[in-house]
RORO-954791 format. One line per field, with one value per residue: residue number from 1; residue in one letter; x, y, z of N, C-alpha, C in turn. Coordinates in steps of 0.05 Angstrom, whole numbers. Example, Ala and Ser with C-alpha at 12.3 -4.5 7.8 and 13.67 -1.06 7.14 Angstrom:
# RORO-954791
i 1, 2
aa a, s
n_east 264, 257
n_north -114, -45
n_up 156, 142
ca_east 246, 273
ca_north -90, -21
ca_up 156, 143
c_east 264, 258
c_north -66, 1
c_up 156, 157
//
This chain:
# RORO-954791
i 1, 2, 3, 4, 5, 6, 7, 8, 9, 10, 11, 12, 13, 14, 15, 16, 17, 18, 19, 20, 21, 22, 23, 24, 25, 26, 27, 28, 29, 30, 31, 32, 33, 34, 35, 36, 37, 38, 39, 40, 41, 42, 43, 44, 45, 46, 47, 48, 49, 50, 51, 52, 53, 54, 55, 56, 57, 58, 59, 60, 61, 62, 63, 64, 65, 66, 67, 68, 69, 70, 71, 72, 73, 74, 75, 76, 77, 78, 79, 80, 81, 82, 83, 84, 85, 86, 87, 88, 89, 90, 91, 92, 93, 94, 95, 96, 97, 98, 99, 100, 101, 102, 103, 104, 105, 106, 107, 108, 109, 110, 111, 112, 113, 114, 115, 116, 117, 118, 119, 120, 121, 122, 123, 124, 125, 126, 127, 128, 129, 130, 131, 132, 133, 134, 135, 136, 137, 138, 139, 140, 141, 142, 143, 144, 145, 146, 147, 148, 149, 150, 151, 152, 153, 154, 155, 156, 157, 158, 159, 160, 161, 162, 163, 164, 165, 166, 167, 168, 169, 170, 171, 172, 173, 174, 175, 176, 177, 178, 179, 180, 181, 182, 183, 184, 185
aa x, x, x, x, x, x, x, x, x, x, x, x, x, x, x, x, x, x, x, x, x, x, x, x, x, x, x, x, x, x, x, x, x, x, x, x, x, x, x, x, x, x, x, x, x, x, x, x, x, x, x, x, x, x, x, x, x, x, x, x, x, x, x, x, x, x, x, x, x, x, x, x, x, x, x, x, x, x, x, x, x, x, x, x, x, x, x, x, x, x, x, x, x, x, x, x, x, x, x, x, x, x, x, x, x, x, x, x, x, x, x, x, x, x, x, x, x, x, x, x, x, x, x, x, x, x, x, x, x, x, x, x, x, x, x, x, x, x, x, x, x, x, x, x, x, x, x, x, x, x, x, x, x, x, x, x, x, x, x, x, x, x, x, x, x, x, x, x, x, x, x, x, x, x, x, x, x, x, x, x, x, x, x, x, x
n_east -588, -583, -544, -541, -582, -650, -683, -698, -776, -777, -820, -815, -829, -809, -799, -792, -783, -808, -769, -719, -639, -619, -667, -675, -620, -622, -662, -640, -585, -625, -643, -600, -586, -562, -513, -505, -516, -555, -598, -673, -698, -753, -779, -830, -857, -882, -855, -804, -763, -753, -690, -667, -678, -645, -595, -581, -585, -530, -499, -493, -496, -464, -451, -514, -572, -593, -636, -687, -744, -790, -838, -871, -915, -968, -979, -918, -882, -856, -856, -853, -866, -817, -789, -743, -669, -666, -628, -617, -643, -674, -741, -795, -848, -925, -972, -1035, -1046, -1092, -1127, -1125, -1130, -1119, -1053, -1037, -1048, -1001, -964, -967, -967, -909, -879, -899, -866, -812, -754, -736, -692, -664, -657, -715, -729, -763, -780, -836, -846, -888, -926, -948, -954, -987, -1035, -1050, -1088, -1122, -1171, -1152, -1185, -1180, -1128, -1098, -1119, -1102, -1045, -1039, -1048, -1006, -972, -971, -967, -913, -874, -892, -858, -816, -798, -745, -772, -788, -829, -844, -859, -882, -890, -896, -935, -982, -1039, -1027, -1071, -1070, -1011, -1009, -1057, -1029, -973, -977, -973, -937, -866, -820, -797, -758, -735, -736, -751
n_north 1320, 1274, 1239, 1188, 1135, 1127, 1101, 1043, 1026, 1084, 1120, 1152, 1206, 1227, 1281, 1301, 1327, 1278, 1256, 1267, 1266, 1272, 1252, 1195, 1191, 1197, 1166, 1113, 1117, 1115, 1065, 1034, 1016, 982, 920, 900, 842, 833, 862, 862, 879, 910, 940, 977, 993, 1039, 1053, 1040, 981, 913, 895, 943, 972, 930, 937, 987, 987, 959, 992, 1029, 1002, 960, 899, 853, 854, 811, 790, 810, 839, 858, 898, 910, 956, 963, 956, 960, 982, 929, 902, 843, 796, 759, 767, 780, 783, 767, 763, 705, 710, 751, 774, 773, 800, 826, 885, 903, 971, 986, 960, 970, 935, 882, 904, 904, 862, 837, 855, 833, 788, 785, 812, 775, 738, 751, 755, 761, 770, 792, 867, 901, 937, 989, 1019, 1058, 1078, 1101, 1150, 1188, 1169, 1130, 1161, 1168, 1127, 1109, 1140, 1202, 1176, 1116, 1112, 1141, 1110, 1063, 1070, 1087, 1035, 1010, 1036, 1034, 978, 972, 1006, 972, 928, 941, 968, 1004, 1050, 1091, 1130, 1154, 1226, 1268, 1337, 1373, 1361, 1356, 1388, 1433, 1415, 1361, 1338, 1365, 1326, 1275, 1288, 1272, 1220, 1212, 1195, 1215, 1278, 1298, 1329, 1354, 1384
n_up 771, 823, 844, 879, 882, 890, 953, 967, 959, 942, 901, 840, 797, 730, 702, 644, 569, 522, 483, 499, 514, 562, 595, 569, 601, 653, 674, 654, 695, 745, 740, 761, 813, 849, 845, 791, 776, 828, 813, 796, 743, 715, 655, 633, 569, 519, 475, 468, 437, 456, 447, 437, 484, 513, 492, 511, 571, 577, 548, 582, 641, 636, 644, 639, 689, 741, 731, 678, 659, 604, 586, 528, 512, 466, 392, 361, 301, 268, 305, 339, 389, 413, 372, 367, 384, 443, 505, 553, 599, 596, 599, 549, 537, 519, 508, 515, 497, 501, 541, 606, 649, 636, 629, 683, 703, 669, 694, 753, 756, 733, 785, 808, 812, 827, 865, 933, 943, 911, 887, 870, 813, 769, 707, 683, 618, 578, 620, 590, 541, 566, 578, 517, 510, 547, 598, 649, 692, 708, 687, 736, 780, 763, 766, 809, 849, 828, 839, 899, 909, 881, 928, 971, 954, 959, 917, 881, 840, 773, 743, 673, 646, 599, 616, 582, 543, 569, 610, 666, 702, 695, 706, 763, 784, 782, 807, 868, 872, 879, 905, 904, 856, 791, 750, 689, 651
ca_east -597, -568, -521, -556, -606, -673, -684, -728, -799, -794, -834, -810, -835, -793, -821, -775, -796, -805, -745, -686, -623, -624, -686, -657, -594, -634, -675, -607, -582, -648, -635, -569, -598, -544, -501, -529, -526, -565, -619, -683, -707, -776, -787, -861, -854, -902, -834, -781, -763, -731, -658, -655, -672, -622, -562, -577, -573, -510, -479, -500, -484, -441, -470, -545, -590, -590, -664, -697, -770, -797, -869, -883, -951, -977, -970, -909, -872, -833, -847, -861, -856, -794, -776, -716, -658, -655, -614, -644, -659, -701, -766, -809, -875, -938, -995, -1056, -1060, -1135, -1129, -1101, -1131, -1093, -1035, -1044, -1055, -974, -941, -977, -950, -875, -879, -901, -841, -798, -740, -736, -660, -653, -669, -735, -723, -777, -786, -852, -845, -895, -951, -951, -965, -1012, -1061, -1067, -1104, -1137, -1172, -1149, -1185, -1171, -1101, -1099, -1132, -1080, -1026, -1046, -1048, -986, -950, -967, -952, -878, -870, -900, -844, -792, -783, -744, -787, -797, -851, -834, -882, -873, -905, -900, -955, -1008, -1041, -1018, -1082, -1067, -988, -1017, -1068, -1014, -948, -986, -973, -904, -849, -804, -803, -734, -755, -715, -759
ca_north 1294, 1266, 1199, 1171, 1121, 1136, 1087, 1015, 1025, 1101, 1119, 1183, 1203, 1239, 1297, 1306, 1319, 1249, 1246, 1287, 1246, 1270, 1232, 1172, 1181, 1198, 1139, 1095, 1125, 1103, 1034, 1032, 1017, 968, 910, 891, 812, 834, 883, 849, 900, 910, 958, 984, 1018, 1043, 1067, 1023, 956, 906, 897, 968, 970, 913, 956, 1016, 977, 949, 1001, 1048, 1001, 931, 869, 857, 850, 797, 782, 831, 838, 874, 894, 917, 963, 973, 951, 973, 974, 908, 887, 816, 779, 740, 767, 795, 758, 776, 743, 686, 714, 774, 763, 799, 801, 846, 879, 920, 994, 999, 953, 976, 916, 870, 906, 910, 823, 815, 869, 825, 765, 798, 810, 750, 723, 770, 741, 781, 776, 809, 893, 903, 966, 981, 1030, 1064, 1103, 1136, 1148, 1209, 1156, 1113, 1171, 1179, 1107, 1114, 1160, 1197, 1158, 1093, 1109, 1151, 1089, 1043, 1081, 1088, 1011, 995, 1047, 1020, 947, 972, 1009, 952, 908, 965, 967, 1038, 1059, 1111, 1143, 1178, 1242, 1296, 1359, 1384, 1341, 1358, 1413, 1435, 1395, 1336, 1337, 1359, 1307, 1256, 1283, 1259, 1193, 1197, 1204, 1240, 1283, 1301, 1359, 1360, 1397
ca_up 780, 847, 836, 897, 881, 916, 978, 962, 968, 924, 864, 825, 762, 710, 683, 618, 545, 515, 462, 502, 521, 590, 605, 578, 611, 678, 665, 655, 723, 763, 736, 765, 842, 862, 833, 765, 784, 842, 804, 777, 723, 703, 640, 616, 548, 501, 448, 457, 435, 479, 441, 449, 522, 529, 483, 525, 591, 564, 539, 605, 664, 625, 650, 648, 705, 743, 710, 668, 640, 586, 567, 510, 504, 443, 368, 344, 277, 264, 335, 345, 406, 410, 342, 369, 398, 466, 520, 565, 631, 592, 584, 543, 545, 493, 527, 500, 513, 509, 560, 632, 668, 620, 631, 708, 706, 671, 715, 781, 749, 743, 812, 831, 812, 845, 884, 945, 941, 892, 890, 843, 803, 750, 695, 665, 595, 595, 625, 572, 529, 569, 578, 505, 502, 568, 606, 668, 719, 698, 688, 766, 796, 762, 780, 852, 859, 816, 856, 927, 900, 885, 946, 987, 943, 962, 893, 866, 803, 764, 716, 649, 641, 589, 631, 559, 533, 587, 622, 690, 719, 694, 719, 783, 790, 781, 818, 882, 861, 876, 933, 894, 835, 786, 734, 673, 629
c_east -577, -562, -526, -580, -630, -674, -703, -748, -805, -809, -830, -820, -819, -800, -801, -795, -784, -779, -715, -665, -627, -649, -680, -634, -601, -654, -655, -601, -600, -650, -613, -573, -582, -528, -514, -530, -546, -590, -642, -706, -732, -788, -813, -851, -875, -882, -818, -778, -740, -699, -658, -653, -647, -597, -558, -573, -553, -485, -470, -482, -472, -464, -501, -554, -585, -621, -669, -717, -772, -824, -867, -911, -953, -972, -946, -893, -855, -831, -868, -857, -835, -779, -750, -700, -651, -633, -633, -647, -668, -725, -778, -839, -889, -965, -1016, -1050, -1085, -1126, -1113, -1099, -1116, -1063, -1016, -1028, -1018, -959, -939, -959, -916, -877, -878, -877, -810, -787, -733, -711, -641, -672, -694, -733, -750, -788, -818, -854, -860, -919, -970, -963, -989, -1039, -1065, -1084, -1121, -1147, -1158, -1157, -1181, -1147, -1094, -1106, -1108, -1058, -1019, -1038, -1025, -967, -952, -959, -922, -865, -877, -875, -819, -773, -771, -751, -797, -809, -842, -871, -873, -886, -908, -931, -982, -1013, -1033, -1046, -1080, -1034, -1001, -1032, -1045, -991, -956, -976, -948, -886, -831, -800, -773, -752, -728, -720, -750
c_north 1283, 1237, 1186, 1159, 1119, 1097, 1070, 1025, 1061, 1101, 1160, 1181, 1233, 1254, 1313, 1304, 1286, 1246, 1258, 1259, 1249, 1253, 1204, 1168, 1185, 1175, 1111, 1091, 1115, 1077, 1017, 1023, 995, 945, 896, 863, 813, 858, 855, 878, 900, 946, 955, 997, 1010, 1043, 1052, 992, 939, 901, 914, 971, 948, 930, 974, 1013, 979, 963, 1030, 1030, 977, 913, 868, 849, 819, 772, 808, 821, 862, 876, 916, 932, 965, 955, 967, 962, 947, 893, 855, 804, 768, 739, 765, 780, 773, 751, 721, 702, 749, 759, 784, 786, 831, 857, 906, 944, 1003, 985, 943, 956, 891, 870, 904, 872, 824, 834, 848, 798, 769, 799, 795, 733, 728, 746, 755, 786, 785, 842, 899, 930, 957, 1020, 1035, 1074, 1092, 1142, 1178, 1193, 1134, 1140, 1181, 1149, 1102, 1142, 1173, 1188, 1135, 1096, 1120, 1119, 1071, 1043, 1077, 1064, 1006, 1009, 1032, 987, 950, 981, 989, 919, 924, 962, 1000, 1029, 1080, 1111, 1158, 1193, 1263, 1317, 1375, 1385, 1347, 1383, 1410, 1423, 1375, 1332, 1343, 1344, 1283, 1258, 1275, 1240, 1182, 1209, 1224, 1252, 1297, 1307, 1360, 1376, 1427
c_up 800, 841, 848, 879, 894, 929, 963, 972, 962, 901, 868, 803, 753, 695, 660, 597, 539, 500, 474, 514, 542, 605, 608, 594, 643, 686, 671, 692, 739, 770, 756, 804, 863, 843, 807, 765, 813, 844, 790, 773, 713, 684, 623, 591, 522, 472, 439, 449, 450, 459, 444, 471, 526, 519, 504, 546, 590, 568, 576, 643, 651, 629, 653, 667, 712, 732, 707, 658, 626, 578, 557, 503, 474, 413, 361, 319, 269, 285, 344, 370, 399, 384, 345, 375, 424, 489, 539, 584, 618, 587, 580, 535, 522, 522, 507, 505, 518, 533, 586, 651, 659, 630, 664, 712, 710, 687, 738, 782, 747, 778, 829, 831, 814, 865, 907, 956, 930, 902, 858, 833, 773, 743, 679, 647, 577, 612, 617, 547, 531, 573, 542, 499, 523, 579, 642, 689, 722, 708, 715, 780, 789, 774, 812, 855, 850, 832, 889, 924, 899, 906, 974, 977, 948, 936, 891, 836, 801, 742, 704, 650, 627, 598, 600, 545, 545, 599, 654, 715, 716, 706, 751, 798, 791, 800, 844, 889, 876, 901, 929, 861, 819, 758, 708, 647, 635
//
């Protein structure tokens, strides 16, 4: 994995098995896109919960973001909105996985409140996980638009994909998607 940060206005996706450290710690690294009072962070996740995303920030680059968001897909175990104690300038945020247009709405709304003085960096994990609650055209079509929105915001973000998980048409229907691709499976 190259220590350069890809250029504002890429989209890579991350084609690691889902649970290896290297993903996270390639993941971490991606984050890392310039001074962390001058990063505003936007993480999708189907797995994790935000105190963890904030420890793992934390513990990976020190200081947090100069704003960070968090959404949340899915139901998970113990996970409440605002259960947690996060810091103030996170916000976290729940969103359906049945539903991509839902999820589409609070990304547009993050965005919109994008400071353009700050560098927008924004994580997806997974979209190994959003196709098992959607189908692929739905989730292709979302993609497509959520990706030209961050590149049109010269955001750097990257997509988690386990190439594990799928057949070699569905990774190839998708790597398209993206400007650059970092292979760790």
């Amino acid at each position: 994995m190259p220590t350069d940060s890809p250029a504002p206005g890429t989209n890579v996706i991350v084609m690691a098995p889902s649970l290896s450290d290297e993903k996270r710690a390639t993941c971490l690294d991606l984050q890392g896109a310039g001074p962390p009072s001058r990063l505003d962070v936007l993480h999708i996740t189907y797995s994790g919960t935000p105190a963890d995303l904030v420890d793992q920030w934390r513990d990976h680059h020190g200081d947090l973001p100069g704003r960070m968001g968090i959404v949340v897909v899915g139901d998970q175990p113990g996970q409440q909105p605002g259960g947690e104690s996060v810091p103030e300038n996170v916000f976290v945020t729940t969103a359906n996985p049945n539903d991509i247009t839902g999820l589409g709405m609070r990304l547009n709304n993050y965005l919109n409140d994008h400071d353009d003085d700050s560098q927008l960096v924004v994580c997806l994990d997974s979209m190994t996980e959003m196709l098992q609650f959607a189908d692929m055209q739905p989730v292709f079509k979302f993609l497509h638009m959520f990706a030209g929105q961050l590149r049109d915001a010269d955001a750097v973000a990257h997509f988690h994909l386990d190439p594990g998980a799928h057949d070699d048409q569905t990774v190839s229907r998708l790597k398209p998607l993206f400007d650059e691709a970092v292979n760790l499976s």
